[in-house]
C-alpha positions in Angstrom: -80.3 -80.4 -19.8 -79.3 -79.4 -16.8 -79.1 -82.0 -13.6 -79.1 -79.6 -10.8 -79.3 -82.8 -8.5 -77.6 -85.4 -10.0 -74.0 -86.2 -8.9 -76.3 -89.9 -12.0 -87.1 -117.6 -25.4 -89.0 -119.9 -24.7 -88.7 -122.3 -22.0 -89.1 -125.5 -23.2 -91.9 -128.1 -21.5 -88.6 -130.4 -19.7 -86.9 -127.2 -18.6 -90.0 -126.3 -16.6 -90.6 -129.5 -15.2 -86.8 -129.5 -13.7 -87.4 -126.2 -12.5 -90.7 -126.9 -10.6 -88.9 -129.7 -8.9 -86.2 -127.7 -7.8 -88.0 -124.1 -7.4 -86.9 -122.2 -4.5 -88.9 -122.6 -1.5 -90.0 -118.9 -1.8 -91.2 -119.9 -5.6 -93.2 -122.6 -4.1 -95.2 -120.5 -1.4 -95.3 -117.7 -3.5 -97.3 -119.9 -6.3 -100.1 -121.3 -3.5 -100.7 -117.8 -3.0 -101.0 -116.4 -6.5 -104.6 -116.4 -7.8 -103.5 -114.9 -11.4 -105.5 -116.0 -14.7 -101.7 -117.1 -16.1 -100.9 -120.5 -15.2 -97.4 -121.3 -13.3 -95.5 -122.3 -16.4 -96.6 -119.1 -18.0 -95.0 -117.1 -15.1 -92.1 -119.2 -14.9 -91.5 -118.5 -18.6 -91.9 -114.9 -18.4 -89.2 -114.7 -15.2 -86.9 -117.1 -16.6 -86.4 -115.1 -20.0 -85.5 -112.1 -17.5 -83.2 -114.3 -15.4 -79.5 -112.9 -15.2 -77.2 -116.5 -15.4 -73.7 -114.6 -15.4 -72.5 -111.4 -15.7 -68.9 -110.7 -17.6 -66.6 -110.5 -14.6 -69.0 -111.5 -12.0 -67.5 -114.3 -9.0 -68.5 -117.2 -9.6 -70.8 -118.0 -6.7 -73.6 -115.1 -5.5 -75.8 -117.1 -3.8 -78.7 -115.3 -4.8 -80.8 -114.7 -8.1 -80.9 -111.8 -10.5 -83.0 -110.6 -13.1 -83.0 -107.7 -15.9 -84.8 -106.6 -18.5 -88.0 -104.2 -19.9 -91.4 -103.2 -18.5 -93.7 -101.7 -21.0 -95.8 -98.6 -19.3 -97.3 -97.3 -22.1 -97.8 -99.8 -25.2 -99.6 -97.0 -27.6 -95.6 -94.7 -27.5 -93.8 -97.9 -27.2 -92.3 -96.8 -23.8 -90.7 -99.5 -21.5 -88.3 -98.7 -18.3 -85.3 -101.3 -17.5 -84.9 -102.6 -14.2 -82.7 -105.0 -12.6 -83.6 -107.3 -10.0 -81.8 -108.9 -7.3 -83.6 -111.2 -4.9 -82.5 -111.6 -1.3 -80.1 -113.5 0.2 -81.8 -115.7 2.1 -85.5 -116.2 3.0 -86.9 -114.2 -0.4 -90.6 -115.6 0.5 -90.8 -113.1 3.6 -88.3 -110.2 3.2 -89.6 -107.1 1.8 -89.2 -105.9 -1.3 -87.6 -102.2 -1.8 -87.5 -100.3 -4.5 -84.6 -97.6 -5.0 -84.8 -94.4 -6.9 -81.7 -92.4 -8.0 -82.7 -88.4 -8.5 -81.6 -86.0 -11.3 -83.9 -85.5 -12.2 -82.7 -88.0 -15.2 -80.2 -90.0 -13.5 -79.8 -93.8 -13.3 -80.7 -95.8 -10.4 -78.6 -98.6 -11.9 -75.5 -96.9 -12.3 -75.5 -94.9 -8.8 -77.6 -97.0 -6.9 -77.5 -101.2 -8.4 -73.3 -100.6 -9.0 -71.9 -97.7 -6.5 -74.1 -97.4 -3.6 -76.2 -100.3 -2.1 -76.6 -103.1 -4.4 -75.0 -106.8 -4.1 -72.4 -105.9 -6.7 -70.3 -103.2 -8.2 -67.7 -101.6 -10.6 -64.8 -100.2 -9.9 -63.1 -97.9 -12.3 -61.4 -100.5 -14.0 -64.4 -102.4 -14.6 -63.4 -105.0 -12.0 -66.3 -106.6 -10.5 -66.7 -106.9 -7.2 -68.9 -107.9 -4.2 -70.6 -105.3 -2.0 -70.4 -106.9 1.4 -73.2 -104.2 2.8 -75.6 -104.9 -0.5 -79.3 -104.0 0.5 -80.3 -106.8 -0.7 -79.3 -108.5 2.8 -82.0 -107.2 4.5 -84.7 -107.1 1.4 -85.7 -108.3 -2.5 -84.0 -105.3 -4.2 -85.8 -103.6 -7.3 -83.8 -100.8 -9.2 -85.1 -99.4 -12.0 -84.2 -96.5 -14.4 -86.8 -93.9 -14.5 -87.8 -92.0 -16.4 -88.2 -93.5 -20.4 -84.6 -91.8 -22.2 -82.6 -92.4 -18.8 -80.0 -95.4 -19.1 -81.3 -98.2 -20.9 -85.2 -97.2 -20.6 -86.7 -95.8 -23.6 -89.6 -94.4 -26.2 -90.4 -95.7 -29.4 -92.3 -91.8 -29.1 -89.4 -89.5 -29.7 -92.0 -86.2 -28.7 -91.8 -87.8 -25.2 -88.7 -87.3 -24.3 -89.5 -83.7 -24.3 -93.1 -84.5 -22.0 -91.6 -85.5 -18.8 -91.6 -83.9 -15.9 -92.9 -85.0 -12.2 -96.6 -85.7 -12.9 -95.7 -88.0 -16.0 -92.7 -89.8 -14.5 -95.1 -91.1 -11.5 -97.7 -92.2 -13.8 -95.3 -94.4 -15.8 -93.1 -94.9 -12.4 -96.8 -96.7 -11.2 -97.0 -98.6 -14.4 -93.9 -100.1 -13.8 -94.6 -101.3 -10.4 -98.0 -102.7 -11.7 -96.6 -104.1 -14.5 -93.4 -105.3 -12.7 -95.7 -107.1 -9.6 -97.8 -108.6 -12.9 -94.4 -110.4 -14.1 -93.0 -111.1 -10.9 -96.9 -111.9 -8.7 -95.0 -113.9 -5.9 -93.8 -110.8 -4.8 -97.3 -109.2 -4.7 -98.1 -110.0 -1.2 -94.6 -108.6 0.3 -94.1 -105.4 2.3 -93.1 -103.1 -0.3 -91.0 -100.0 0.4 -90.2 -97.2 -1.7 -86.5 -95.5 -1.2 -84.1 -93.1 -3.1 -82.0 -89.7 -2.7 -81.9 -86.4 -4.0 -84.3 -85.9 -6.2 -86.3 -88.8 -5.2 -87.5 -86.7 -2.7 -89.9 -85.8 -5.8 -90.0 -89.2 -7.1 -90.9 -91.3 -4.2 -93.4 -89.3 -2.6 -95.3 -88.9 -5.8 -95.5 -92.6 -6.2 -96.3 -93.1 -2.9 -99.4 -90.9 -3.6 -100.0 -93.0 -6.6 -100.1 -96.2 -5.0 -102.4 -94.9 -2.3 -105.2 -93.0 -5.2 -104.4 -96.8 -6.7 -105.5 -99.2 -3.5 -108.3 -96.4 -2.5 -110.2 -98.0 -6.0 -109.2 -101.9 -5.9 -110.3 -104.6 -3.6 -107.6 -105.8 -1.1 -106.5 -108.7 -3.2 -105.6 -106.0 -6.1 -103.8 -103.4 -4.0 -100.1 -102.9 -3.5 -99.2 -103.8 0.0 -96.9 -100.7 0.5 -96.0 -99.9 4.0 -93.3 -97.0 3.8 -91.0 -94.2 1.9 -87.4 -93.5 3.0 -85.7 -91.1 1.2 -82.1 -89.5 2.3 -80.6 -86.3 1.1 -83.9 -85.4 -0.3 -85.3 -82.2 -2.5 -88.5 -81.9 -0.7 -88.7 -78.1 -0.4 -86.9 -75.5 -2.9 -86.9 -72.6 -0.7 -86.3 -74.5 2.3 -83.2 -76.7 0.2 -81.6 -73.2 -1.6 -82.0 -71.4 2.8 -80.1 -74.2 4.2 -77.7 -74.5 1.6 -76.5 -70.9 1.8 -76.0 -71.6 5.8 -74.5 -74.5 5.2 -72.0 -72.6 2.6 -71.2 -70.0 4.8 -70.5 -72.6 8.1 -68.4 -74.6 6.2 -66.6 -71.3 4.7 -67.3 -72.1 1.4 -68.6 -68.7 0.6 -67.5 -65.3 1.9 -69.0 -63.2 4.4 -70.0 -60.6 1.5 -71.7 -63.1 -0.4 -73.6 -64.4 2.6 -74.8 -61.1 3.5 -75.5 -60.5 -0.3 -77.9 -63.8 0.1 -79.5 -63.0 3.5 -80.2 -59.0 2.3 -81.6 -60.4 -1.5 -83.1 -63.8 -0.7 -86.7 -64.2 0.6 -87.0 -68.1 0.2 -90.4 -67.9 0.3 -92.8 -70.6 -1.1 -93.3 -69.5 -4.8 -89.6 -69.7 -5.5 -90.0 -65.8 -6.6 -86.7 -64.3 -6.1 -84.8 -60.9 -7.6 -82.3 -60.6 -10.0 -79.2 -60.1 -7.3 -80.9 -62.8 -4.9 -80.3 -65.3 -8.2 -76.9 -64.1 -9.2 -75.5 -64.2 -5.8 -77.0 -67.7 -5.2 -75.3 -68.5 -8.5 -71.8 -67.4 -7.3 -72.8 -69.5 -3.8 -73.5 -72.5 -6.1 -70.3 -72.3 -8.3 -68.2 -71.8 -5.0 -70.4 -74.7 -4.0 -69.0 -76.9 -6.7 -65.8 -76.2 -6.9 -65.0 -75.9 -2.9 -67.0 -78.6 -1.3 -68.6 -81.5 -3.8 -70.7 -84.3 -2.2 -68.1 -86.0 0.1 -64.3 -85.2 -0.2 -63.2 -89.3 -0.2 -65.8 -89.4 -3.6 -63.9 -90.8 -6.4 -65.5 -89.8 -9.9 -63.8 -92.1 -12.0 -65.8 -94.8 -10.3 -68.2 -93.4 -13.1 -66.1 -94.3 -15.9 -65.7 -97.8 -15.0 -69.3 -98.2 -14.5 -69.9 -96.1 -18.4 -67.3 -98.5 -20.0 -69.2 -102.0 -18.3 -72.3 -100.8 -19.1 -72.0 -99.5 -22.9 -70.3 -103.4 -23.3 -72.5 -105.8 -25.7 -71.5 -108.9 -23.5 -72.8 -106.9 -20.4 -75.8 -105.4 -22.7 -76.6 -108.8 -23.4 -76.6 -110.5 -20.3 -78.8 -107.9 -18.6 -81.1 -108.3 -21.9 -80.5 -104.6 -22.1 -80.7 -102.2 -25.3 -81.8 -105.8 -27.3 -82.3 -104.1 -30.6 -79.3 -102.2 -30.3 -81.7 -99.4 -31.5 -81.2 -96.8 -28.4 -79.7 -93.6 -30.4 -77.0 -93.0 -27.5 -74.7 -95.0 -25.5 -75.5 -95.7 -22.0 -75.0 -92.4 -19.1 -75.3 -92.1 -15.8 -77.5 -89.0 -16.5 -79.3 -88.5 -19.5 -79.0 -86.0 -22.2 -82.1 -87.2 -24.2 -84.6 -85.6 -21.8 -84.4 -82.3 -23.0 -87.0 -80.6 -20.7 -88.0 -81.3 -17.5 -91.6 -79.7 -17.5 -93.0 -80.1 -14.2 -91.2 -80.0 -10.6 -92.9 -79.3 -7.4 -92.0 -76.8 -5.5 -92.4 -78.9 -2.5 -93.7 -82.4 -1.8 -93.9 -82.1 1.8 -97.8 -81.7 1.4 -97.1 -85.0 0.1 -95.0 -86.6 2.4 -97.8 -84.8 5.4 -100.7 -87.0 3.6 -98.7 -90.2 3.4 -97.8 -89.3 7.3 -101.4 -89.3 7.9 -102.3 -92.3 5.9 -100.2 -94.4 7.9 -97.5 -95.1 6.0 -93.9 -95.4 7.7 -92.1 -92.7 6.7 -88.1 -92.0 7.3 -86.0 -88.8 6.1 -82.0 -89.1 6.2 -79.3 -86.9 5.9 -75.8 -87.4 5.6 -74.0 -84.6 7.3 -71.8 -83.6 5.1 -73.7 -83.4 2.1 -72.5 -79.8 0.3 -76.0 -80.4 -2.3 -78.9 -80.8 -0.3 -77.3 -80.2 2.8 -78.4 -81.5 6.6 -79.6 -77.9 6.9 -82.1 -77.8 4.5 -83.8 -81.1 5.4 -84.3 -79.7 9.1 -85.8 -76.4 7.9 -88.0 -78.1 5.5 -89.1 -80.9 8.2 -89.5 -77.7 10.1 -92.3 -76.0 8.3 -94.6 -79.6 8.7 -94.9 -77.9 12.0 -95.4 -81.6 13.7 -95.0 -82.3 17.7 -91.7 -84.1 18.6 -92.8 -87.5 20.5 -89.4 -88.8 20.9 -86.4 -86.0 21.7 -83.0 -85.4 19.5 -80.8 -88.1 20.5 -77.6 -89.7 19.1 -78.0 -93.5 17.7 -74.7 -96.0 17.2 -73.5 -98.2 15.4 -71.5 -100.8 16.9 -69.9 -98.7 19.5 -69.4 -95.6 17.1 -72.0 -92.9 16.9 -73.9 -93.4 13.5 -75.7 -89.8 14.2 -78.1 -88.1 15.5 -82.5 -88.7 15.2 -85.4 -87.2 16.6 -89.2 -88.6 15.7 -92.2 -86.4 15.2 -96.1 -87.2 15.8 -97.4 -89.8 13.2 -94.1 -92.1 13.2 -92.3 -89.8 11.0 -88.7 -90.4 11.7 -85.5 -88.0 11.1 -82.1 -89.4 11.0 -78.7 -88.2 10.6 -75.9 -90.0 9.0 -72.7 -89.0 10.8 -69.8 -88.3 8.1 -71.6 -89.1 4.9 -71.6 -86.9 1.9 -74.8 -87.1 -1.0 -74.9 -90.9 -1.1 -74.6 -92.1 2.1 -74.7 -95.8 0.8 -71.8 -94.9 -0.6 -69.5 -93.3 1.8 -71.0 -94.9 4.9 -72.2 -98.3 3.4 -72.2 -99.9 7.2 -74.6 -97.5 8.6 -76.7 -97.4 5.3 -77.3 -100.9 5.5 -78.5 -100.7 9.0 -80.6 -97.9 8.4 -82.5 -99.8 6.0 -83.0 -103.1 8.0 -84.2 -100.5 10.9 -86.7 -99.0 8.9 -88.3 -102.2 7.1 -88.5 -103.8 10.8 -89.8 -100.4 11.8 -87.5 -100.6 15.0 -85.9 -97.8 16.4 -82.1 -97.1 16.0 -79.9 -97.9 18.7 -79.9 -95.6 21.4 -76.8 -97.0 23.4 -73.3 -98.5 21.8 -74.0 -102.7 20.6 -71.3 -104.9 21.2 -69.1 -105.5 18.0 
């Protein structure tokens, strides 16, 4: 399968009684709040089996907890997805909680996003582990989780499934999880939650989104997931929009000729239904392989990063303490994209109709771009945001970071914010991990950028 937009046991009674004298002070006013039929114990239990105590190769001291393991979301095929946990560094009981999303579609959020990009620790390419001194998890309780079943360590007992996914079927389970997740982990039911993710998140976390908000519409307050936002960053959100601004970008970064340019602009229609002719898809084709070979996501990227993080992960002492694969049953080794999803059967040609209704249902909603991105370039994003035809309520203007401009962002009517990342390739987390990091605490304080240099 192609991946057009992937770059990829029991607790006994003393233990408990120790740990509910030394609980955290989040566990503590997390439980007066939790009205669930389990008791305390029950939850402890449940957490505690999930609880990360070391990984190989970790430093000794984090300072903060982690937790791994399965969610089922659908008992009847025996499908669960893997997540990994890492609670904040300090004051858990009132940061948010933010969930990250790799794209693909197929690819891991754990090993892009938990050990490359944003979370507290990572793996260099000779499996050294290290401590990411911009980790999200900072400014928020950070959730990865790999999505769909047949990506990384998530799976099917349902073999036929593996050929069912597509959009629709990877938000359904995507919402299970969450449901399921907030079920094991109910302390956390009350925070702010916010969804995030790249590429072809821009698919992903919109469509959950709209499953969370069809979810609170039917259930009383108590019941409903308090989700407040979306940010997504180097998004698929439009296909026409994404393949128009990619050819621009091409040709302004003379990656492509002037010939093949033309040969696009003459050929090429971009229109809605994704429709084109035979020369409009074979010079597109040459574009993309010019693409690939002249300009990938961000000139510093180093791809064996992706082998150190294969080797860690496919380890049994790592498998084990992340309470991964447990069986030993998955029928392939670990992958930062998957080969056992064979099909992808559904993908929207746009989710900005989408992103519009979540606009309009009040939800905070942010869009980023880093600006040299060569896949979904900064051009496409503006020409999709384009066609949402929204009024501009605060003008283009440049935002810094320390005294350094970060980029560049503009708001439109109903909150929705644009913002560009200045230097950053795909990944922005991981080529511009400073401004990442205050991108995200800006957008779960819902404050504005700065609009003038800040004092180092």
């Amino acid at each position: 399968m192609s991946k057009p937009w992937c770059i990829k046991p029991q607790v006994m009674l003393v233990a408990i009684v120790m740990m509910m004298a030394t609980t955290t002070a989040a566990a503590r006013h997390h439980h007066n709040h939790h009205h669930h039929l389990d008791s305390f114990e029950d939850v402890f239990e449940r957490q505690e089996a999930d609880r990360v105590q070391r990984l190989p190769g970790q430093p000794s001291e984090l300072g903060f907890r982690q937790f791994a393991g399965y969610v089922t979301v659908n008992e009847t095929h025996g499908r669960a997805l893997f997540y990994w946990f890492f609670e904040a560094t300090s004051d858990v009981a009132n940061k948010p909680l933010v969930l990250w999303l790799n794209g693909g579609p197929g690819c891991s959020s754990l090993g892009y996003g938990a050990l490359e990009e944003l979370g507290p620790l990572f793996v260099d390419r000779h499996g050294n582990v290290t401590v990411n001194p911009d980790s999200w998890n900072k400014e928020a309780n950070l959730l990865f989780v790999e999505s769909p079943a047949g990506v990384g360590f998530s799976y099917t007992n349902t073999t036929s499934d593996l050929n069912q996914f597509g959009d629709n079927l990877t938000a359904h389970d995507a919402h299970a999880f969450l449901v399921n997740w907030l079920e094991k982990f109910p302390q956390f039911k009350g925070h702010e939650l916010y969804l995030t993710g790249e590429s072809y998140a821009g698919h992903y976390v919109p469509q959950l989104a709209t499953k969370i908000v069809e979810h609170n519409s039917k259930k009383n307050k108590g019941d409903r997931i308090n989700l407040k936002g979306i940010m997504i960053g180097n998004a698929a959100i439009d296909s026409s929009s994404d393949n128009r601004g990619l050819a621009d970008y091409a040709w302004d970064h003379a990656i492509i000729s002037d010939e093949l340019y033309a040969a696009i602009k003459t050929n090429c229609k971009f229109t809605e239904d994704g429709n084109e002719t035979k020369t409009c898809n074979a010079a597109n084709n040459r574009s993309l392989l010019r693409h690939a070979n002249g300009m990938p996501y961000n000139p510093p990227y180093n791809p064996c990063v992706d082998y150190g993080v294969m080797d860690y992960l496919n380890r049994r002492d790592v498998q084990d303490a992340l309470h991964a694969n447990v069986t030993k049953s998955i029928p392939y080794s670990w992958a930062p994209c998957s080969d056992a999803l064979t099909t992808w059967t559904d993908s929207a040609e746009s989710t900005l109709p989408a992103i519009a209704d979540l606009v309009k249902a009040g939800l905070r909603v942010w869009v980023y771009s880093g600006d040299t991105d060569g896949r979904v370039p900064v051009t496409s994003t503006r020409y999709a945001l384009q066609k949402m035809k929204l009024r501009t309520v605060k003008k283009w203007r440049e935002w810094f970071t320390s005294d350094q401009v970060g980029g560049y962002t503009v708001v439109y009517e109903g909150g929705l914010s644009f913002v560009t990342i200045r230097g950053a390739g795909h990944m922005v987390p991981m080529f511009t991990p400073v401004q990442a990091r205050q991108l995200l605490a800006h957008f779960v304080a819902g404050k504005e950028l700065p609009a003038k240099p800040v004092a180092a």
